[in-house]
ZADO-1210 file (C-alpha; in nm, 4 decimals, padded with zeros to 6 digits):
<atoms>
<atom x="10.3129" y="10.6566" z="09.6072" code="UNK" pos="1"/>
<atom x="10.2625" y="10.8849" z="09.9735" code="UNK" pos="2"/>
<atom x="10.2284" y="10.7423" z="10.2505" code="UNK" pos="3"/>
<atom x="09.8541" y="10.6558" z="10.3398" code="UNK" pos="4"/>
<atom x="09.6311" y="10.7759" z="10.6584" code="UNK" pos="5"/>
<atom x="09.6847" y="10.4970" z="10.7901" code="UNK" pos="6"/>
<atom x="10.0750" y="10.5060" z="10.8159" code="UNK" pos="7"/>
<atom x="10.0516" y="10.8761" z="10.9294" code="UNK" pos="8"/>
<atom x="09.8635" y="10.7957" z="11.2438" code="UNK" pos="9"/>
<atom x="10.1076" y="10.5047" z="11.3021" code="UNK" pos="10"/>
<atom x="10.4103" y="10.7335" z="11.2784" code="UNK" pos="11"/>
<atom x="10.2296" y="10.9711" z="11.4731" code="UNK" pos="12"/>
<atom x="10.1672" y="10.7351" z="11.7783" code="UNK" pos="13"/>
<atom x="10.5660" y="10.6308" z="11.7633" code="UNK" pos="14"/>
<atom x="10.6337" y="10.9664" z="11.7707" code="UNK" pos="15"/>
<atom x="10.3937" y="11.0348" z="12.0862" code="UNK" pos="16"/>
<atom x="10.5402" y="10.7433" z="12.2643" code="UNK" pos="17"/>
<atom x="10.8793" y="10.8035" z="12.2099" code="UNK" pos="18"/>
<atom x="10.8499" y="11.1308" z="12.3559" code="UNK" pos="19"/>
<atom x="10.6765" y="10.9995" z="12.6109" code="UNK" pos="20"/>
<atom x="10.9271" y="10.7557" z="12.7503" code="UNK" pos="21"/>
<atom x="11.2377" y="10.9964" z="12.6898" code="UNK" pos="22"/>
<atom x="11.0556" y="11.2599" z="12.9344" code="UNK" pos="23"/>
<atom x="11.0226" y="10.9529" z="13.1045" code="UNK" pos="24"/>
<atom x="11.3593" y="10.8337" z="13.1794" code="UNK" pos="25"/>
<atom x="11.4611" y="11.2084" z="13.1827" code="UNK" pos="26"/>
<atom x="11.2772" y="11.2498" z="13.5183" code="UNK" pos="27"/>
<atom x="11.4000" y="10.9343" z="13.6658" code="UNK" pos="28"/>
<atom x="11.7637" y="11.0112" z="13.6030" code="UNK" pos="29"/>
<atom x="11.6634" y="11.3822" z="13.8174" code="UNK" pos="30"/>
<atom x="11.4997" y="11.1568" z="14.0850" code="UNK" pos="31"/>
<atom x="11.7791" y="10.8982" z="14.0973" code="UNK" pos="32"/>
<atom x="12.0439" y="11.2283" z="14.1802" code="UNK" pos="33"/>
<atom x="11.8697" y="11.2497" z="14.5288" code="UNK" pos="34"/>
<atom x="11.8562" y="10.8486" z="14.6423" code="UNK" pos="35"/>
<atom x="12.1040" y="10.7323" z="14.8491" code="UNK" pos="36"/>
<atom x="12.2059" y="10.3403" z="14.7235" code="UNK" pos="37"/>
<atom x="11.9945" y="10.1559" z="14.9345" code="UNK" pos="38"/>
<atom x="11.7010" y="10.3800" z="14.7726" code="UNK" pos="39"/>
<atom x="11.8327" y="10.2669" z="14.4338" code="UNK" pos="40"/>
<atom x="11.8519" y="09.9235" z="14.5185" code="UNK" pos="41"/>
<atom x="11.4650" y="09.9267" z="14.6420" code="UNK" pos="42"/>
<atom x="11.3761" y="10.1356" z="14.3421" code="UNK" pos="43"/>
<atom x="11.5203" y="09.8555" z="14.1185" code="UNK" pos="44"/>
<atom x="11.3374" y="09.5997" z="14.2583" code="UNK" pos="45"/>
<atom x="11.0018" y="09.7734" z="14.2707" code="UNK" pos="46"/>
<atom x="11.0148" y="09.8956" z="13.9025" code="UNK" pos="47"/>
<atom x="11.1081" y="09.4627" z="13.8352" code="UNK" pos="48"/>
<atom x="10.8324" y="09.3772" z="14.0069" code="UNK" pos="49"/>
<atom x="10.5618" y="09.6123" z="13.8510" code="UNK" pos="50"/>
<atom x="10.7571" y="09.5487" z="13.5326" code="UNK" pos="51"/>
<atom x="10.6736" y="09.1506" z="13.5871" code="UNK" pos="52"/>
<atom x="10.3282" y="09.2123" z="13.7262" code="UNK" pos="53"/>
<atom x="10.2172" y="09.4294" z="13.4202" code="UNK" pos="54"/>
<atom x="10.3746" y="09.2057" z="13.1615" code="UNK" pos="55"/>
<atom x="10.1470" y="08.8887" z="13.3309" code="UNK" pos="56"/>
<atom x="09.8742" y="09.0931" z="13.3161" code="UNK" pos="57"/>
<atom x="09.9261" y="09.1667" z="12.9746" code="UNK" pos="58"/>
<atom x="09.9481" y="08.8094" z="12.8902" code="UNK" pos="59"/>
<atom x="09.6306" y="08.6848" z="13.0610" code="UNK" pos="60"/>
<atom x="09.4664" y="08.9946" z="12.8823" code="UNK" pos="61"/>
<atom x="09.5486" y="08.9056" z="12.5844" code="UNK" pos="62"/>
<atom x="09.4690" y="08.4910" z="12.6419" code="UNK" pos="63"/>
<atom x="09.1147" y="08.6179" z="12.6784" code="UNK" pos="64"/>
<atom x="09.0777" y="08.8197" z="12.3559" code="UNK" pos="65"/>
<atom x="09.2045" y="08.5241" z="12.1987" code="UNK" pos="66"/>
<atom x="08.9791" y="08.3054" z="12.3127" code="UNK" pos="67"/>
<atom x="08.6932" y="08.5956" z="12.2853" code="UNK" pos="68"/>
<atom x="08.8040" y="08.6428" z="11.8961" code="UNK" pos="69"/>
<atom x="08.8056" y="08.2515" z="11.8452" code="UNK" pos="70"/>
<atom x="08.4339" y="08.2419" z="11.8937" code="UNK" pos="71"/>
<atom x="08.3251" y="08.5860" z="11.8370" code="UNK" pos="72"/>
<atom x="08.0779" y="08.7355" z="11.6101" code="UNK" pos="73"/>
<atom x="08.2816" y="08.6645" z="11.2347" code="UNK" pos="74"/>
<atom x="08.3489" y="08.9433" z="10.9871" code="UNK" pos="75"/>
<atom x="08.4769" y="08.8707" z="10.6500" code="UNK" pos="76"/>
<atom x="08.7536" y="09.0097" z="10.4430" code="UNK" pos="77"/>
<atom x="08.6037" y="08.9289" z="10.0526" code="UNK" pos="78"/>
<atom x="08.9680" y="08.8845" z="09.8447" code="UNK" pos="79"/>
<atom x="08.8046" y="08.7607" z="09.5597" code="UNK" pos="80"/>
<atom x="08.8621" y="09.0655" z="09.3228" code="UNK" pos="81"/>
<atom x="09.2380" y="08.9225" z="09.2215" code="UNK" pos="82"/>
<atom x="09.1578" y="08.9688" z="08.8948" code="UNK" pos="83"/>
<atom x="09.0509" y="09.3300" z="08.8632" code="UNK" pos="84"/>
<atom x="09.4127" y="09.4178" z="09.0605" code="UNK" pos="85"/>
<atom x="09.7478" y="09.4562" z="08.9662" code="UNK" pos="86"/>
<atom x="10.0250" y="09.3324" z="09.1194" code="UNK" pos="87"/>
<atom x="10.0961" y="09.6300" z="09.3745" code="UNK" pos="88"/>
<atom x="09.7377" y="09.6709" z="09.4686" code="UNK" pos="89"/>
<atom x="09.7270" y="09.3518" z="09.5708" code="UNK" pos="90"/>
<atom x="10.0434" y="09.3491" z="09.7626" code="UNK" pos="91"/>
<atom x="09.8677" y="09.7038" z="09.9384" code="UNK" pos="92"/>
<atom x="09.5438" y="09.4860" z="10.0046" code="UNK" pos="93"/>
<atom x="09.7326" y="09.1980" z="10.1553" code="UNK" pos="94"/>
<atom x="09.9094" y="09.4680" z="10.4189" code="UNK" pos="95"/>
<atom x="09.5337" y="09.6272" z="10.4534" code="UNK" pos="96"/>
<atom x="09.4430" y="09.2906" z="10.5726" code="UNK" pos="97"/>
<atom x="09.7283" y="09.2602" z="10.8568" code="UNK" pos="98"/>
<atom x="09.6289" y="09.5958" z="10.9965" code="UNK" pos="99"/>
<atom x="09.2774" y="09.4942" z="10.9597" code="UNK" pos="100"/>
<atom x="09.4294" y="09.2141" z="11.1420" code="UNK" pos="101"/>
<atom x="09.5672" y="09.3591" z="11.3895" code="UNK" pos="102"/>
<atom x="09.2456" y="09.6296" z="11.4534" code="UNK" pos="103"/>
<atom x="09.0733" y="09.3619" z="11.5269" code="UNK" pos="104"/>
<atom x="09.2406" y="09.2431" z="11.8081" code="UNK" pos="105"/>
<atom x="09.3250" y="09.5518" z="11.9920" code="UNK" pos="106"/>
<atom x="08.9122" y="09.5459" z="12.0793" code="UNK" pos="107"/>
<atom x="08.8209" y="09.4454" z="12.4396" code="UNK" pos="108"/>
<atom x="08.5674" y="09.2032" z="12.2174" code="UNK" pos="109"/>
<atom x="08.7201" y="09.0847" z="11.9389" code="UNK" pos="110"/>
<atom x="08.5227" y="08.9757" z="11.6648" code="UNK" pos="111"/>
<atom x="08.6530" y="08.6649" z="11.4643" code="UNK" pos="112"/>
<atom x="08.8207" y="08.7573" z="11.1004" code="UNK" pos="113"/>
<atom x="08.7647" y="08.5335" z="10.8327" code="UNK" pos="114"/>
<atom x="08.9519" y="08.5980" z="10.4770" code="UNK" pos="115"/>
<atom x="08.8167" y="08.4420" z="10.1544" code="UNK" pos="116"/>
<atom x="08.9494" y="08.3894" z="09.8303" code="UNK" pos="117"/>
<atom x="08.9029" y="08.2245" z="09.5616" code="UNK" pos="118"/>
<atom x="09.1549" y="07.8793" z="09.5123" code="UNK" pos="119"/>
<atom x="09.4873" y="08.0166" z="09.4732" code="UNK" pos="120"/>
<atom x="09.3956" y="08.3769" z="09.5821" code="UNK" pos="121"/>
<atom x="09.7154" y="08.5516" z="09.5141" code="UNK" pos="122"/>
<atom x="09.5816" y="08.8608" z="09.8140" code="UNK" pos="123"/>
<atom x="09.4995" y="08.5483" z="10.0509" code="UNK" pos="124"/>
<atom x="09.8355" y="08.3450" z="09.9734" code="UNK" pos="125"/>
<atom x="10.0313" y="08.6805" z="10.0839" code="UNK" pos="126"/>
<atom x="09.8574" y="08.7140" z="10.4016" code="UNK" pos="127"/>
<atom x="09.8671" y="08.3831" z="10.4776" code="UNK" pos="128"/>
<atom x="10.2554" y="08.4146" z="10.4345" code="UNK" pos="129"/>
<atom x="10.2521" y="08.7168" z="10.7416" code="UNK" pos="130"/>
<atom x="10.5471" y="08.6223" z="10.9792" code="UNK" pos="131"/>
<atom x="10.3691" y="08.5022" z="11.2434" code="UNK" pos="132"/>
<atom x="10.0448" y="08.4195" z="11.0781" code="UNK" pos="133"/>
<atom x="10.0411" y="08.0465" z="11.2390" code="UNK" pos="134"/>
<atom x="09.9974" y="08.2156" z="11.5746" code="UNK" pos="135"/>
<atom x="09.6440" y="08.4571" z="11.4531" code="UNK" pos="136"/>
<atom x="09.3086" y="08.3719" z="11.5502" code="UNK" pos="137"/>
<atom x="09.1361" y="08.3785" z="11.1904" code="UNK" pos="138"/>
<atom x="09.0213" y="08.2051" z="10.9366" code="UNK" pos="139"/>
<atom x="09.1154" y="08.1115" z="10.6256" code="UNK" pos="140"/>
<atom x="08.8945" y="07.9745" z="10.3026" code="UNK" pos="141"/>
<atom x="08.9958" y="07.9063" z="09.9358" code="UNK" pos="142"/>
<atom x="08.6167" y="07.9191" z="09.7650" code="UNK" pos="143"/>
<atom x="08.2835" y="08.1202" z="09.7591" code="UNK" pos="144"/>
<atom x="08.1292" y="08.3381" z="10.0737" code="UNK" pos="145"/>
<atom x="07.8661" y="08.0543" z="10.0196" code="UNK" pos="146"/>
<atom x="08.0627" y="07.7342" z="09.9988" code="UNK" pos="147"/>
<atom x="07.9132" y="07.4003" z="10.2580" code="UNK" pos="148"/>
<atom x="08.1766" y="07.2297" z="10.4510" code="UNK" pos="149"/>
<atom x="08.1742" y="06.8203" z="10.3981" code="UNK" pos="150"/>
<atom x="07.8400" y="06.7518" z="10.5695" code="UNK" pos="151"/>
<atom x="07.6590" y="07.0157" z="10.3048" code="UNK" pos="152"/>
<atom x="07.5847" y="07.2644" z="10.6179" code="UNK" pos="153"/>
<atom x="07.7203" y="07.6722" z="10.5104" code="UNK" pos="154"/>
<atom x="08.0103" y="07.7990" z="10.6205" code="UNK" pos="155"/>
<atom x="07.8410" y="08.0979" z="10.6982" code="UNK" pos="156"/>
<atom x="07.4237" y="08.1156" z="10.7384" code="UNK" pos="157"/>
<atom x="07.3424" y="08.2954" z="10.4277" code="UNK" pos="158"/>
<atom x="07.0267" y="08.4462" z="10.5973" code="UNK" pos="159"/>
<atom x="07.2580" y="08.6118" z="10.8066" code="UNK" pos="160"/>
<atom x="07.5352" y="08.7657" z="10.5886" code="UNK" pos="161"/>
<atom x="07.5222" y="09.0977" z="10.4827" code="UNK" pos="162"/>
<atom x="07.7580" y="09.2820" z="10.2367" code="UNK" pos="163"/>
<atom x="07.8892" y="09.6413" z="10.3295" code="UNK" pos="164"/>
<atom x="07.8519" y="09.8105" z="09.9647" code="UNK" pos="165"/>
<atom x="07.8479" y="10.2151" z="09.9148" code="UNK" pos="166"/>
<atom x="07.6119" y="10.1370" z="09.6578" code="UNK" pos="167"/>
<atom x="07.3488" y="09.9609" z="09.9448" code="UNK" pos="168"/>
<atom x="07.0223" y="10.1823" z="09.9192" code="UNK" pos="169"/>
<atom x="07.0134" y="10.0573" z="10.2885" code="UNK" pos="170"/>
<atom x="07.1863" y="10.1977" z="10.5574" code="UNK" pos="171"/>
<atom x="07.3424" y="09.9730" z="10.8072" code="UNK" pos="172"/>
<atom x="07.1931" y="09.9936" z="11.1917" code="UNK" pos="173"/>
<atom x="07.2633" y="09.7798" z="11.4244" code="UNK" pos="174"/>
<atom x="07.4973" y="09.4358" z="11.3704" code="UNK" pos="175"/>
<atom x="07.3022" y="09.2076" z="11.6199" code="UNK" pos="176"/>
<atom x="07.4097" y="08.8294" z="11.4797" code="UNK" pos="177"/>
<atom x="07.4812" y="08.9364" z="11.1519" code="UNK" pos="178"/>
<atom x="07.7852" y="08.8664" z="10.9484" code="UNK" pos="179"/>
<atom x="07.9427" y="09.1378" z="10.7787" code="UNK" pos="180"/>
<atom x="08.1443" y="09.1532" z="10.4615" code="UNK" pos="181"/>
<atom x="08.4134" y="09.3557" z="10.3409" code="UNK" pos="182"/>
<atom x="08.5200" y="09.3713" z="10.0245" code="UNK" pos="183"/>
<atom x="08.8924" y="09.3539" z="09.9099" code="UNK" pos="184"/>
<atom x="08.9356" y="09.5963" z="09.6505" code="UNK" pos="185"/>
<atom x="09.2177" y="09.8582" z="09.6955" code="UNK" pos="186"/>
<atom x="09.1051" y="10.1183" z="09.4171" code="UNK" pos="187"/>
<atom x="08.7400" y="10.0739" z="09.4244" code="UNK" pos="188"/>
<atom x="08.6920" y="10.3846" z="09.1608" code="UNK" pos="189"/>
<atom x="08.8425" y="10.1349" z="08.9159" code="UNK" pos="190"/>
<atom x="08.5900" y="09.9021" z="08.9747" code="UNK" pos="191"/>
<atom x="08.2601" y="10.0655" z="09.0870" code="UNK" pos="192"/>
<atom x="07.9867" y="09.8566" z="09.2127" code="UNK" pos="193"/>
<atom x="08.1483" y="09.5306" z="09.1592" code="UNK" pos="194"/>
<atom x="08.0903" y="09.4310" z="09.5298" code="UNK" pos="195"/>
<atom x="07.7409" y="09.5133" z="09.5000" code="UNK" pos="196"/>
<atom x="07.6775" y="09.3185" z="09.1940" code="UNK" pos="197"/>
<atom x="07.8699" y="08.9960" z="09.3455" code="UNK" pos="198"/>
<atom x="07.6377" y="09.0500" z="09.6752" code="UNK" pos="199"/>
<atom x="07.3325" y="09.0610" z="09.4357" code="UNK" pos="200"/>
<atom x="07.4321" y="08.7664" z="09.2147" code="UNK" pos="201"/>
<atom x="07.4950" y="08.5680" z="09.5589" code="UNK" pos="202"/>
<atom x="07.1745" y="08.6759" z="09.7075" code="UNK" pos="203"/>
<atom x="07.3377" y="08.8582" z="10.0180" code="UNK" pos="204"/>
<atom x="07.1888" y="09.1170" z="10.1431" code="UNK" pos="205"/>
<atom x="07.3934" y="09.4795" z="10.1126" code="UNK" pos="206"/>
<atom x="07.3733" y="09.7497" z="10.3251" code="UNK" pos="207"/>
<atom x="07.6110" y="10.1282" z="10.3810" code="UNK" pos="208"/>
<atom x="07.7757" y="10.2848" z="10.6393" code="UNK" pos="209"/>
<atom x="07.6134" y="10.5863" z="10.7020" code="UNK" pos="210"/>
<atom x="07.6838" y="10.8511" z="10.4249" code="UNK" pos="211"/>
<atom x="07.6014" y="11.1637" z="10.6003" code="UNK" pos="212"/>
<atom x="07.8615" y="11.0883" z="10.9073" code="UNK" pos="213"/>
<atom x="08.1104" y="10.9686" z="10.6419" code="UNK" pos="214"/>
<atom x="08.0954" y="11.3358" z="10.4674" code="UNK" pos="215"/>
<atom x="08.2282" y="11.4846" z="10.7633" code="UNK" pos="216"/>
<atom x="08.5763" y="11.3217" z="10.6912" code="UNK" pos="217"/>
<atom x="08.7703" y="11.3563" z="10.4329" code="UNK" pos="218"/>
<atom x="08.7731" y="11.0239" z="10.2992" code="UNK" pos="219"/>
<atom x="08.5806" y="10.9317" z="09.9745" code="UNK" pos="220"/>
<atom x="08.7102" y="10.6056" z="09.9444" code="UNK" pos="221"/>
<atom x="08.7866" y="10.3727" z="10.2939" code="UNK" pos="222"/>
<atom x="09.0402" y="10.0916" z="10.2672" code="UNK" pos="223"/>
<atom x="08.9440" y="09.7460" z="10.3676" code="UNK" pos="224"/>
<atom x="09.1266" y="09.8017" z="10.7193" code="UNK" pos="225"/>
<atom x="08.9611" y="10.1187" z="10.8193" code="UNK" pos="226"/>
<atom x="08.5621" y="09.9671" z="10.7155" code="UNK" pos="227"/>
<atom x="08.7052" y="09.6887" z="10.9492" code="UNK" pos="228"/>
<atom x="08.8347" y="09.8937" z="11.2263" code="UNK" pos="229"/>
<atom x="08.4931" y="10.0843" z="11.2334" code="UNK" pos="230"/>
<atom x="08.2642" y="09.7953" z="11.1985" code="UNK" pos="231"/>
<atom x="08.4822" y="09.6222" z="11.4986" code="UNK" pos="232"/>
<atom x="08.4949" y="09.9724" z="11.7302" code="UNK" pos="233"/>
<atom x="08.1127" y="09.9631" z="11.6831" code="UNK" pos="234"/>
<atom x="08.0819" y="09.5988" z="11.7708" code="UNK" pos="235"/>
<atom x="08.3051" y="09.7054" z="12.0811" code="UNK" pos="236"/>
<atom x="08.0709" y="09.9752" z="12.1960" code="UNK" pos="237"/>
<atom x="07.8542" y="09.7259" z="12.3039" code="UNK" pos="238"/>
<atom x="07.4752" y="09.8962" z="12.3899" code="UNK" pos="239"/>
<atom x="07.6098" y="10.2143" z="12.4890" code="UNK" pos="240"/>
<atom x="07.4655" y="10.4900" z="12.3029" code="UNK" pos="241"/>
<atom x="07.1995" y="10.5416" z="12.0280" code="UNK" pos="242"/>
<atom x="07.2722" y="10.3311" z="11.6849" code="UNK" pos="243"/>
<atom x="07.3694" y="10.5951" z="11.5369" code="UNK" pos="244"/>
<atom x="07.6050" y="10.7538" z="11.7837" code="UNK" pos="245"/>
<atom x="07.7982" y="10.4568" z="11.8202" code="UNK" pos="246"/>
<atom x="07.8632" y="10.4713" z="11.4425" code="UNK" pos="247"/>
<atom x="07.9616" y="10.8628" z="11.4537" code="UNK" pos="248"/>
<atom x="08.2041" y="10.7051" z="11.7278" code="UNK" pos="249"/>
<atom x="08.3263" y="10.4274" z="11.5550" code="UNK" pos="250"/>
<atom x="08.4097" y="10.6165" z="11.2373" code="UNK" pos="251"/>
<atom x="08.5294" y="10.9261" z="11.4283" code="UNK" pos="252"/>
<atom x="08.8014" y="10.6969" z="11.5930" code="UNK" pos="253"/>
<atom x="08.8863" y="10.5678" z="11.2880" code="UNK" pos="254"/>
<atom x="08.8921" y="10.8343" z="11.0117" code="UNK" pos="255"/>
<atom x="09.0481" y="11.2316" z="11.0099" code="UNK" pos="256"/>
<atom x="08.8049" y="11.5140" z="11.0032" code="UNK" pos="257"/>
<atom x="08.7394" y="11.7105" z="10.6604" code="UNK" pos="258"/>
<atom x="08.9678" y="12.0395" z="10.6576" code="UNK" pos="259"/>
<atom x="08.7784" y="12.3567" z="10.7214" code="UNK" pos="260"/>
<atom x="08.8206" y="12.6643" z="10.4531" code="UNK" pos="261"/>
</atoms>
């Protein structure tokens, strides 16, 4: 199996930054030649101190997506197709979902992931088993999309979850309160309209990501973590923009144009 999109834009961005700090260090070691110790010394301490600054920033930064994601807007990861996968695809899904994962949190709003599976989800077991999964800000459910906690309230308001399907005669516009789904299949060919037939059965409401900006990648088929890094860039947009161009955005970020000739 090649490597996917996904992996190709990760290399890529290693490859950018590791050029970028070896020109780095390249033209310190040329500026270093001209300063006298004391120069050196004051250099070292200044590049500490921005060092320290910038990693504190970081930290705080990251406190408040945290706590942003921990009560943000959910959207759901649906990992209750175990049984139409093999072993491999659902070893690919479960590494889908930590990018997904990690997507997520890279927003200046995070949105809150929730994964569900049905009891002893095999997908949901293997993310669950990420190193350093005790430390994420997600949830977590063995059951149905529609399951009540103890006190017979929903999980999730059905009235307000909607299921991203390609096979939605809708076309999804804005999220507002909404709670997107996102369902884990890894070769959706094999199983064709199966998410829109659960969503029906379940009486959720299915919409599409828009078809006509999709054709102008070259994508047929999106993988779990790329419908939830779009959905989530949108989110992040905020109100900037028309509906639509926010989506163009959000998929544009996220997807490679189609090849010319």
């Amino acid at each position: 199996m090649g490597i996917t999109w996904d992996e190709k834009r990760q290399r890529s961005k290693e490859k950018h930054t590791a050029i970028v700090k070896k020109r780095k260090e390249e033209r310190l070691a040329l500026l270093k030649q001209t300063m006298t110790d004391e120069e050196r010394e004051q250099h070292r301490l200044d590049v500490a101190a921005q060092r320290h600054e910038r990693i504190e920033k970081e930290k705080a930064e990251k406190a408040e997506r945290r706590e942003m994601a921990r009560t943000g807007i959910p959207i759901i990861v649906d990992l209750g197709f175990d049984d139409l996968m093999k072993d491999g695809a659902r070893k690919s899904l479960a590494s889908q979902c930590r990018m997904a994962y990690g997507a997520v949190m890279k927003m200046s709003k995070p949105m809150h992931l929730s994964f569900v599976g049905a009891p002893g989800s095999d997908t949901l077991t293997r993310v669950r088993e990420t190193p350093g999964n005790d430390q994420w800000v997600a949830t977590f459910h063995e059951g149905s999309l529609t399951d009540t906690d103890e006190n017979g309230k929903q999980l999730w308001a059905k009235e307000r979850l909607v299921y991203l399907s390609a096979d939605a005669e809708e076309t999804v516009g804005e999220i507002g309160n909404d709670i997107l789904i996102v369902g884990g299949l890894v070769d959706k060919n094999q199983a064709k309209g199966v998410c829109h037939r659960k969503a029906r059965e379940l009486g959720i409401r299915t919409v599409a990501l828009p078809d006509k900006l999709l054709r102008q990648y070259q994508f047929k088929i999106l993988t779990t973590n790329q419908v939830v890094e779009i959905v989530a860039k949108f989110r992040d947009a905020g109100d900037t923009g028309s509906t639509e161009q926010r989506w163009s955005d959000a998929i544009g970020a996220v997807l490679p144009r189609r090849r010319s000739g």
